[in-house]
C-alpha positions as CSV (number, residue, x, y, z in Angstrom):
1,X,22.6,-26.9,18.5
2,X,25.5,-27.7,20.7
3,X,27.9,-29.5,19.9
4,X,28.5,-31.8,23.0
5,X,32.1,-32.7,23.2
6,X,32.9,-35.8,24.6
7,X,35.7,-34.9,26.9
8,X,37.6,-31.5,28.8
9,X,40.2,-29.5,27.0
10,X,42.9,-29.4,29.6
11,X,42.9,-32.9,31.4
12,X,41.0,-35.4,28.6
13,X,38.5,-36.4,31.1
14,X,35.2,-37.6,29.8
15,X,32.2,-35.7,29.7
16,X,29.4,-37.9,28.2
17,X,26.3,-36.2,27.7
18,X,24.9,-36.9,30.6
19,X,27.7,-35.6,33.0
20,X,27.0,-33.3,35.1
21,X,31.0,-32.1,35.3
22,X,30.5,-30.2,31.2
23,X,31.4,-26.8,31.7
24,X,30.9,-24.6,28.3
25,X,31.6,-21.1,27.7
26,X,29.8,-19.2,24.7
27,X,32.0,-20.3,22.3
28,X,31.3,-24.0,23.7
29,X,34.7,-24.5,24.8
30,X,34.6,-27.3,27.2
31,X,36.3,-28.4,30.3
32,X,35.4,-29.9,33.8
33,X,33.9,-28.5,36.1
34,X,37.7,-29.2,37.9
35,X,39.9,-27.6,35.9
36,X,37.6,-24.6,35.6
37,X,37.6,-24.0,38.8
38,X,41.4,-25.4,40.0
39,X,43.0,-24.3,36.9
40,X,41.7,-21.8,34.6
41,X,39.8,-20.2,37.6
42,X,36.7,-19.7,35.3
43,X,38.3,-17.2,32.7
44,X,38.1,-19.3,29.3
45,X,42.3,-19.7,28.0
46,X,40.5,-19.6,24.7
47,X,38.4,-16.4,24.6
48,X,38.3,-14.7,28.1
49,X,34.7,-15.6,29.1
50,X,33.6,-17.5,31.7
51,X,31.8,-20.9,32.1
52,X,28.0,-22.3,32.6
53,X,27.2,-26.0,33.2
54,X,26.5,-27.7,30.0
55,X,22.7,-28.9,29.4
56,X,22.5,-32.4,28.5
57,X,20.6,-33.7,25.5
58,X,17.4,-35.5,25.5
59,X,18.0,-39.6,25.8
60,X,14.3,-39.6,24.9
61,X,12.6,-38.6,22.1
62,X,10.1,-36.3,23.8
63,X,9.6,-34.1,20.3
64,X,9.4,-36.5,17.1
65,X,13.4,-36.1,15.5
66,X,15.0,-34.9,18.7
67,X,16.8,-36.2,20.9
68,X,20.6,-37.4,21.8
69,X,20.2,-40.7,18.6
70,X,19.0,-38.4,16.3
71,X,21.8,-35.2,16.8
72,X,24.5,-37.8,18.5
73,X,27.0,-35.8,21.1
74,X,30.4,-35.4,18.9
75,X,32.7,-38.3,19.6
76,X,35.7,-35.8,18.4
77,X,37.6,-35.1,21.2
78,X,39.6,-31.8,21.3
79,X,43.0,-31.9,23.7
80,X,44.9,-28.6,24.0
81,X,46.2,-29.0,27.0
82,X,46.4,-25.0,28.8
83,X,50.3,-23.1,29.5
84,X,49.5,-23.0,33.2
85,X,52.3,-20.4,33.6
86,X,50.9,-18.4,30.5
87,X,47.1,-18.9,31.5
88,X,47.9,-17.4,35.2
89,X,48.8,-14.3,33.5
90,X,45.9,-13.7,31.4
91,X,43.6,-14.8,33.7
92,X,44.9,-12.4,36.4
93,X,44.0,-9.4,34.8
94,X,40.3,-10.5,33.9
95,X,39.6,-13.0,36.8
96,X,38.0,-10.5,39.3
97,X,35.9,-8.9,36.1
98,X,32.3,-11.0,36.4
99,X,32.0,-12.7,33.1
100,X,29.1,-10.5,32.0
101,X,31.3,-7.8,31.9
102,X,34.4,-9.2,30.5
């Protein structure tokens, strides 16, 4: 089950469950959908992959037990704010590989 952080990486902005600005890569790093595409240029500064708007959890309880109340989005919010300079030079050597293939 995904994790659903609350908020991007880079800039802090909120990403609620139901926003449709959550960009996740496979390891469920998570940024918006601005700073993937202004800043990190979809290459992940954390693993090298690239990014997929995130799904949003139920708000109803369609199936009995699931839903956004019972598995809650995390509320833990995770800041690591990306070295632009150092970022620019990873991503240039992978940028122009598709993610699939990276």
């Amino acid at each position: 089950m995904l994790e659903m952080k609350p908020s991007c990486e880079h800039c802090d902005m909120d990403l609620p469950n139901e926003s449709s600005e959550a960009m996740i890569c496979s390891y469920e790093c998570t940024f918006c959908a601005d700073c993937v595409s202004d800043v990190l240029e979809n290459v992940c500064p954390n693993c090298g992959g690239g990014f997929k708007k995130r799904p949003t959890r139920p708000t109803k309880e369609w199936c009995k037990g699931v839903s956004a109340q019972h598995q809650p989005p995390s509320d833990e919010r995770c800041l690591k704010p990306v070295d632009l300079e150092a970022h620019l030079e990873f991503a240039s050597a992978i940028k122009k590989i598709g993610p699939r293939n990276r």
